[in-house]
VOSEPA-94156 format. One record per atom (N, C-alpha, C): x, y, z; residue in one letter. Coordinates in steps of 0.02 Angstrom, whole numbers, plus 32768, in hexadecimal, padded with zeros to 4 digits. Layout:
XYZa ...
//
This chain:
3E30525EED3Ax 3E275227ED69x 3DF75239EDA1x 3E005279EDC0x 3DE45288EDF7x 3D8C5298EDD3x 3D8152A7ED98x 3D3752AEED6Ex 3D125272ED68x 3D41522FED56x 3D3E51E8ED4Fx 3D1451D4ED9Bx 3D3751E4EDD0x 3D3651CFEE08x 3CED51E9EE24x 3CF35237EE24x 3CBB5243EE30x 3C7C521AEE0Bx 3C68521EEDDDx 3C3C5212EDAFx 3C2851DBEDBCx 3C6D519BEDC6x 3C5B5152EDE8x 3C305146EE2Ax 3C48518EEE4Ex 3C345172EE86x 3BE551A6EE85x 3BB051C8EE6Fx 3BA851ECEE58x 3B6851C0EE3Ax 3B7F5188EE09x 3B575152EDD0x 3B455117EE1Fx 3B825117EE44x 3B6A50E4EE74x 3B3950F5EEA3x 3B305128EEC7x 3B14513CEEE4x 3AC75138EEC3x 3ACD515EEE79x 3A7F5166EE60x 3A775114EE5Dx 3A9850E9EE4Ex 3A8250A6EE3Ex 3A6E5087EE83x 3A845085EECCx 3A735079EEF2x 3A3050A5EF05x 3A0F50DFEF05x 39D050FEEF0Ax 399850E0EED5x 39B150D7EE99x 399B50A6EE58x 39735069EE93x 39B75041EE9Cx 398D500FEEB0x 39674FE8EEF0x 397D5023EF23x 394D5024EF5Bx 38FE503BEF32x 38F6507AEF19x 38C25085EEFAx 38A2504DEEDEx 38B95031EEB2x 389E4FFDEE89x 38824FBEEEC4x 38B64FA0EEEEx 38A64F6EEF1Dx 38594FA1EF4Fx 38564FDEEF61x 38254FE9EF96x 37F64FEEEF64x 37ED4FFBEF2Dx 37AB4FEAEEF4x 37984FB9EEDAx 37C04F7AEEE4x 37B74F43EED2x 37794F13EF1Ax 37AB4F36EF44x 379C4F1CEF8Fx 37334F41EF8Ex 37384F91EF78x 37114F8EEF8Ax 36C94F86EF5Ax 36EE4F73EF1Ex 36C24F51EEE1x 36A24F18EF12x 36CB4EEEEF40x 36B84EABEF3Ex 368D4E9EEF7Cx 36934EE1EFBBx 365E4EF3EFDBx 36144EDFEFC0x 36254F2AEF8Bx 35DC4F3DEF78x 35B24F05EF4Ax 35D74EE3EF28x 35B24E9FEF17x 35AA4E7EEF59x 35BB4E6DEF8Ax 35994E48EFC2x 35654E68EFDDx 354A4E9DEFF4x 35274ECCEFE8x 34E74EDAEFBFx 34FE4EC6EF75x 34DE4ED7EF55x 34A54EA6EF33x 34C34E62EF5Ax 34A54E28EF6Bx 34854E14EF9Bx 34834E2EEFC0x 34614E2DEFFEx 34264E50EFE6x 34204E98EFDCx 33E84EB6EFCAx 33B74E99EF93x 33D94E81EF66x 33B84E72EF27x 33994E2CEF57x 33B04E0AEF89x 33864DC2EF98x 334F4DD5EFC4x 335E4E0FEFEFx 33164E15F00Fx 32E24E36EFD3x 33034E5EEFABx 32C34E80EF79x 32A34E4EEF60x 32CC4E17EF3Ex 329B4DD9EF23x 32694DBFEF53x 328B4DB6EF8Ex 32664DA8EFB8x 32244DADEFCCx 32224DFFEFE2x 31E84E24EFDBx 31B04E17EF96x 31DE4E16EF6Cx 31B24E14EF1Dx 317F4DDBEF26x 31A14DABEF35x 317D4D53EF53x 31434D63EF8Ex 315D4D81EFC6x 31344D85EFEDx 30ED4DB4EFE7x 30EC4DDFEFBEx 30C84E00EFA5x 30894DDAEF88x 30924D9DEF57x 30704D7FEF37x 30614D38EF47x 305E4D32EF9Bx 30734D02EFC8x 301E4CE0EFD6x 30114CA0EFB5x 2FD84C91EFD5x 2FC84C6BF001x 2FA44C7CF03Bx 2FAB4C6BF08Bx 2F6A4C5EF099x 2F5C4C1DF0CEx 2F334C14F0CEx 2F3B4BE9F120x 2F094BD4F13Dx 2F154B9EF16Bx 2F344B64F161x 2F304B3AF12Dx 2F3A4B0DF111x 2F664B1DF0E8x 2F8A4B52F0C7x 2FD24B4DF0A0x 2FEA4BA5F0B8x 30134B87F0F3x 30304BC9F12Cx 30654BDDF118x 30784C14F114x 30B84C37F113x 30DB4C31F162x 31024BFBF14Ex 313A4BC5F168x 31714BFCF1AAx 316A4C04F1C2x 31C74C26F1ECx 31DA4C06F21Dx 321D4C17F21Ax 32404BF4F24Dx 322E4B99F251x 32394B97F21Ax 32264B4EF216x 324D4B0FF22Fx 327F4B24F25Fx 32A24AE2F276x 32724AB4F28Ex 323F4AB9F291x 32234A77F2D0x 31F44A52F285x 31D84A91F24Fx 31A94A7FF221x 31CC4A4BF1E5x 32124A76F1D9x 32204A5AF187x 325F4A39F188x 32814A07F161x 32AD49EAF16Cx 32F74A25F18Fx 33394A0AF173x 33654A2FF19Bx 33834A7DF17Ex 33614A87F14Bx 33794AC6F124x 33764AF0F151x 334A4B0DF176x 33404B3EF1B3x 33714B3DF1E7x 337F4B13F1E6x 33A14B08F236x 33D54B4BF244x 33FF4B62F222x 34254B8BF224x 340E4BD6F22Dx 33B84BD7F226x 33A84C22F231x 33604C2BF224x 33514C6AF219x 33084C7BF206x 32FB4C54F1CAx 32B94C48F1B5x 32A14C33F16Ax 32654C2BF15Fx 32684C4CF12Cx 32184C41F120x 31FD4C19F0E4x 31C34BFBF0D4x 31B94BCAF0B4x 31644BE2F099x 314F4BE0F065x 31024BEAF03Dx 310B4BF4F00Dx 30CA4BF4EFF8x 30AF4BE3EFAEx 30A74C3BEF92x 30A04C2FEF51x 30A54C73EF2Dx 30714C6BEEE6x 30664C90EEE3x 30414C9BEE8Ax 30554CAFEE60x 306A4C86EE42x 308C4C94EDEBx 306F4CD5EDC0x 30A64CF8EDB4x 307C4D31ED8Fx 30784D26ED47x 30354D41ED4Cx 30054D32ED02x 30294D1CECC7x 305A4D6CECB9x 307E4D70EC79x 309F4D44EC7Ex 30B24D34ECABx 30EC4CCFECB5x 30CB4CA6ECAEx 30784C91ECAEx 306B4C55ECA7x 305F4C35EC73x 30824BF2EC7Cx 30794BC4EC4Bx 30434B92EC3Bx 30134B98EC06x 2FD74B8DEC01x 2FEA4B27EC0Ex 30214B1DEC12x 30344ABDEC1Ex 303E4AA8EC6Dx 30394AE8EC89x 30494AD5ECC9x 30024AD0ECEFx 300D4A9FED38x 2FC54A76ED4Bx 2FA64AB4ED7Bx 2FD24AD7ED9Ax 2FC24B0BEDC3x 2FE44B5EEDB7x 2FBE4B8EEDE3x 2FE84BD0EDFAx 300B4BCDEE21x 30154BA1EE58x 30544BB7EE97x 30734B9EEE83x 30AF4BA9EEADx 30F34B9BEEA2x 31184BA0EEFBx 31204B6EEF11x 314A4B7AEF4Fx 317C4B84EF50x 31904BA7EF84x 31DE4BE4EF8Ax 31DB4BF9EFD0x 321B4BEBEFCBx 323A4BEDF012x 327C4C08F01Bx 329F4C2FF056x 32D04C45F051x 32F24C50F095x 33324C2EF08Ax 335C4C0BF0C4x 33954C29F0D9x 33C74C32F10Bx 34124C2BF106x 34374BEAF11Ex 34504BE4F107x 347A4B9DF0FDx 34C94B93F0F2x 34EE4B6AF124x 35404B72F11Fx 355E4B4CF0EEx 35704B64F0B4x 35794B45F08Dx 35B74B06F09Ax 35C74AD9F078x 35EB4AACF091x 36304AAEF070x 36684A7EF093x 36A14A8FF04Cx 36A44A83F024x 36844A38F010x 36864A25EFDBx 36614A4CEFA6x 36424A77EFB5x 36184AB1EF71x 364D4AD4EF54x 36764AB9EF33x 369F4AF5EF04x 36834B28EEEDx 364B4B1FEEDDx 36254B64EEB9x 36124BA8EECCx 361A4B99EF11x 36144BDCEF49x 36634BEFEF76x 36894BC6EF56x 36C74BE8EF84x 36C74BB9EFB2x 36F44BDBEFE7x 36F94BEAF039x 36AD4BCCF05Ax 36A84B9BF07Ex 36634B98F0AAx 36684BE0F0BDx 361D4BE6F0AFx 35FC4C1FF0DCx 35AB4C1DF0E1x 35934C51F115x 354C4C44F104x 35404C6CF0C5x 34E54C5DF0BBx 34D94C7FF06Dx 349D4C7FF06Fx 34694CA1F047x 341F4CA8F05Bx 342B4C8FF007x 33D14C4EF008x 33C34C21EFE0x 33824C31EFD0x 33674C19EF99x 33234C20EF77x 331D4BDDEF64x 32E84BC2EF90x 32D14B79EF8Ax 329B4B97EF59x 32864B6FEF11x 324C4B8AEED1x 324C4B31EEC3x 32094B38EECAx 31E74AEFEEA6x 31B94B10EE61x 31C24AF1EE28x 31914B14EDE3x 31424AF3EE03x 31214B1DEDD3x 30C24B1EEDEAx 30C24AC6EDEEx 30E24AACEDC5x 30C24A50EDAEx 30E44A3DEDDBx 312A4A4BEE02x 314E4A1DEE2Dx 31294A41EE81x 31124A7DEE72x 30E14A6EEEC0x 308D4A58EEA2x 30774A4DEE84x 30324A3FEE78x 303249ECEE97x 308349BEEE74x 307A498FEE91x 308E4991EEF4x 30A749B8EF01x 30D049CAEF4Dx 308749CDEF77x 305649E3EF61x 300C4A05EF74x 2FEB49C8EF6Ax 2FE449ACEF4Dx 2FD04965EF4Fx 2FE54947EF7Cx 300E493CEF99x 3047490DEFB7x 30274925F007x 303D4966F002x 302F498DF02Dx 2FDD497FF053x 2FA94984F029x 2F6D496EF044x 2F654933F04Cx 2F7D48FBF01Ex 2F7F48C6F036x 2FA448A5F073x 2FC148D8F094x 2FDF48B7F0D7x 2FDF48E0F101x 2F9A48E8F111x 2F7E490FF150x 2F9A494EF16Ax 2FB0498CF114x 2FAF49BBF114x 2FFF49CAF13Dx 30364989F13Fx 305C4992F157x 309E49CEF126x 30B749FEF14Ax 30DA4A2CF132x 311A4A08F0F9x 313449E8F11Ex 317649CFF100x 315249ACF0A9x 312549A2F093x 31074983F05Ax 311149C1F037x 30F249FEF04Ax 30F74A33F026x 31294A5AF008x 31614A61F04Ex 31A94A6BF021x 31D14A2CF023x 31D84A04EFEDx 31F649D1EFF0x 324B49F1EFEFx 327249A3EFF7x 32A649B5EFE0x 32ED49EAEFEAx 32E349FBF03Bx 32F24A2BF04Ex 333F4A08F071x 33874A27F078x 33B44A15F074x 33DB4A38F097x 341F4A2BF0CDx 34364A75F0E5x 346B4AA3F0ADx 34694A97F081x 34764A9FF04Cx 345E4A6FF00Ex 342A4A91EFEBx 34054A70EFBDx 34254A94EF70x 34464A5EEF42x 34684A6EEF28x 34294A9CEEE0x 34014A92EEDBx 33D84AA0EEC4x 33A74AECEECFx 33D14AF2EEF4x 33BA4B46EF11x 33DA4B70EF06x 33AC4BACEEFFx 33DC4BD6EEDFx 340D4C0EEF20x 344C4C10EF17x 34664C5BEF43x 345A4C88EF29x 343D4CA7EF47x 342C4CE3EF35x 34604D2FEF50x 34714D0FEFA0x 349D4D38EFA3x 34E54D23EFD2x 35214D2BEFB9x 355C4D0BEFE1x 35764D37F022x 35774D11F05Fx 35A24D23F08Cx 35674D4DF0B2x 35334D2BF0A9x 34F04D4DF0D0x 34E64D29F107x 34C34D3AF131x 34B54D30F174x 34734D39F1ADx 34644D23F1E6x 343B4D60F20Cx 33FF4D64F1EAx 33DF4D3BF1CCx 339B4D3BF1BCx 336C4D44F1F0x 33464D70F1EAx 33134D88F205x 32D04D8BF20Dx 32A14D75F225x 325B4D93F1FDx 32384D9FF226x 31FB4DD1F23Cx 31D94DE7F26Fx 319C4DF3F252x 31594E01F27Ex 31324E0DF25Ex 31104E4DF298x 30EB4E5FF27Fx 30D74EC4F290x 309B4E98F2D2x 30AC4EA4F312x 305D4E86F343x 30474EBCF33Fx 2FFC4EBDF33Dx 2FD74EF1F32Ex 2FCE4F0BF375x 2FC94ED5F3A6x 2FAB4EFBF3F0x 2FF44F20F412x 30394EFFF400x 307F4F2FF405x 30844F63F3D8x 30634F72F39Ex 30734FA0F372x 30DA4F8DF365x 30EC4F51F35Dx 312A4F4DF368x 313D4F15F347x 31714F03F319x 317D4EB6F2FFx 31A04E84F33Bx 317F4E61F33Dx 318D4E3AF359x 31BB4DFAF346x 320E4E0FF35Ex 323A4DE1F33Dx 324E4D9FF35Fx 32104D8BF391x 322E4D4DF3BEx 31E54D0FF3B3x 31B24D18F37Dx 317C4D0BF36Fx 31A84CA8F346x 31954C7AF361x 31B14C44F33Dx 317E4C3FF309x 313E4C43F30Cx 310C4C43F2DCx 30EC4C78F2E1x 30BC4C97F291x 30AC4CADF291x 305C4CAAF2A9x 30304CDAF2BAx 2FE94CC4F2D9x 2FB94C9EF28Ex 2F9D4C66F2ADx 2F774C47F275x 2F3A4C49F29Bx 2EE54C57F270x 2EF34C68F231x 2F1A4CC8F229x 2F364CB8F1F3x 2F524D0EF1FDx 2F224D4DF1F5x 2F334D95F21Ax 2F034DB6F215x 2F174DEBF1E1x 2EFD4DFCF1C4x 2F1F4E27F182x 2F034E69F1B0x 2F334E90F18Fx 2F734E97F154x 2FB54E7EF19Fx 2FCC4E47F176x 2FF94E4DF1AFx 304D4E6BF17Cx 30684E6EF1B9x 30A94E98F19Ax 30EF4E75F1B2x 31244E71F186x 31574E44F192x 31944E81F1A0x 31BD4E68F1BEx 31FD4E8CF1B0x 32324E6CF1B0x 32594E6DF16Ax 32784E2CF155x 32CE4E40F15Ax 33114E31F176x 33364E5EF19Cx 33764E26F17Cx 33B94E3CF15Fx 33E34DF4F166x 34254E38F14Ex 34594E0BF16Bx 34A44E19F184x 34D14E1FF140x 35034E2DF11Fx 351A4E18F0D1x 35694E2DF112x 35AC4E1DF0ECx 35D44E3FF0E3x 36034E31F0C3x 36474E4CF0A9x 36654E3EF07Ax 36884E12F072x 36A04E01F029x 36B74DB0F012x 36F94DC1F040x 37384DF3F05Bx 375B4DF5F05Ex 37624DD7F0BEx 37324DEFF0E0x 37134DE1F11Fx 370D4D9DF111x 36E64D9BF101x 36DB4D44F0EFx 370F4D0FF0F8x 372F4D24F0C3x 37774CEEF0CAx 37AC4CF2F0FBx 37A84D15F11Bx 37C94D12F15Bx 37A24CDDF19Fx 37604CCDF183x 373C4CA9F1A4x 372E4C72F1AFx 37724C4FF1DFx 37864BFBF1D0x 375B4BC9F1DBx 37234BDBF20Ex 36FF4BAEF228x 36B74BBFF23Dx 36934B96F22Ex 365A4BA3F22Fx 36514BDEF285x 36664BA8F2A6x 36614BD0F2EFx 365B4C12F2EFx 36844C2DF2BEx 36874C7AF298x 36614C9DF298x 36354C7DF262x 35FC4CA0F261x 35A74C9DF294x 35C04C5CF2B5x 35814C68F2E2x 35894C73F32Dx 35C24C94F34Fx 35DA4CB9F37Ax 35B34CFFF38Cx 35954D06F3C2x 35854D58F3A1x 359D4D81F3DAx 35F14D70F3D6x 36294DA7F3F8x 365C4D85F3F0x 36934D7EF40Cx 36EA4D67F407x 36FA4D8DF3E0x 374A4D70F3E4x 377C4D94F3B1x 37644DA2F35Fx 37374D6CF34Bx 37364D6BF2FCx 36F14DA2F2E3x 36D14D99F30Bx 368F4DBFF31Fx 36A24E0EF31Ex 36BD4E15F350x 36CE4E62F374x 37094E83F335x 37404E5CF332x 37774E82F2FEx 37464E65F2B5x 372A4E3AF28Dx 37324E2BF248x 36E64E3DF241x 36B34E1BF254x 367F4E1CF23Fx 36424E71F24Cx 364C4E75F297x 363A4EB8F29Ax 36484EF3F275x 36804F01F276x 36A34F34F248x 367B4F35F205x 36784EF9F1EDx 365F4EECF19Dx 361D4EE2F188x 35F64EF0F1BBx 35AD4EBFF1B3x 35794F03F1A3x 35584EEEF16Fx 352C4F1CF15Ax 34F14EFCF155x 34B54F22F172x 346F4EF1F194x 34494F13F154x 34214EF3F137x 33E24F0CF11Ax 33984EEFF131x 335F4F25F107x 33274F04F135x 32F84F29F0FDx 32C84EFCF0FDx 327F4F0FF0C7x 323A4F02F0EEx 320C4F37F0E9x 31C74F20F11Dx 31A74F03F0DEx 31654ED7F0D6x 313A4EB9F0A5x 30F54EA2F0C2x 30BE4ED1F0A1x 30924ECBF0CFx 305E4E89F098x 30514E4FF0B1x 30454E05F09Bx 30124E1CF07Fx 2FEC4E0AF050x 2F9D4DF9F02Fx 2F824DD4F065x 2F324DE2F05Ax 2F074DD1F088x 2F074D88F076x 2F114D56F0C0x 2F054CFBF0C8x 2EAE4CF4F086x 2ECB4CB4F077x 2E914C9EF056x 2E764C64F08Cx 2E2F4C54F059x 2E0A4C24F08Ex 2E194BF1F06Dx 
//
């Protein structure tokens, strides 16, 4: 009896270490996918901006609350055109660009598909034929911005997340006479002087943080109780520099 006893208590013990273990690897599986989403949206990011064609007349867009409908409103964003790469193009399509843009945005409740409202960094993508006509539109109405990215939504169901429970979008660009990015710039200088340099910066933290996060107020606080105990503790910043291709004429 007393072998029985031991052994029970013995099996209980290992079963309670069992499943703390299991719950803090689960927990921190679900980190590192928040995380691991975040990074992967600025890398795309960069990838886009890289192949970004800029010009006076078709600008790489930021901070666009005053420029583009309400998708921005909630933070940094940037908005331009890009060049389709080669091996992707489709000899049926009318053009090479492709406009792309990329937002954070509070998702709403009614989105079952994302959970819990939270914010989330988005990839606004129009195909080469659906901006060839946007560019049309676009010149035909006195080069006004909003023609170019049409369709823009504070949640546009049509966009892609790229990453959940993201935040704190960022974007700066390198002043050459500060030797310094300059993160309070609402626009960037037009026409631009190459090589100019971005530094592209945004917030992720975990799904578990998250859901403790009843109200929007939550997340755009930047101190109180929810701030200081939930969000600080958890918040992991990333950041990518990307130095733009030279403006065309």
């Amino acid at each position: 009896m007393v072998a029985v006893s031991l052994l029970a208590l013995i099996m209980a013990v290992l079963f309670q270490i069992f499943n703390e273990t299991t719950r803090a690897w689960a927990a921190s599986e679900r980190a590192t996918d928040a995380y691991r989403e975040a990074r992967a949206g600025l890398f795309l990011m960069a990838q886009d901006l890289r192949s970004a064609v800029i010009s006076e007349k078709t600008p790489l867009v930021v901070n666009s609350q005053t420029l583009l409908p309400s998708a921005a409103a909630d933070s940094n964003s940037v908005f331009f055109l890009t060049a389709q790469a080669t091996e992707g193009y489709d000899p049926s399509n009318r053009s090479d660009l492709c406009a792309v843009g990329y937002y954070v945005a509070y998702s709403n409740a009614a989105d079952q598909t994302l959970g819990k409202p939270s914010y989330n960094l988005h990839r606004y993508f129009r195909s080469s034929n659906e901006t060839f006509t946007q560019i049309k539109d676009f010149i035909s109405n006195s080069n006004d911005i909003t023609f170019l990215f049409k369709d823009i939504a504070p949640v546009q169901t049509g966009d892609e997340v790229l990453a959940r429970n993201a935040f704190n979008l960022r974007i700066a660009y390198l002043d050459p006479a500060e030797s310094d990015f300059d993160t309070e710039a609402a626009q960037f200088p037009v026409p631009l002087e190459p090589p100019l340099q971005l530094e592209i910066s945004l917030d992720a933290i975990n799904v578990d943080t998250a859901q403790k996060l009843d109200a929007r107020s939550a997340w755009d606080a930047p101190s109180g109780a929810s701030f200081d105990n939930l969000i600080k503790p958890n918040v992991q910043s990333f950041s990518v520099r990307v130095q733009l291709p030279r403006s065309v004429d």
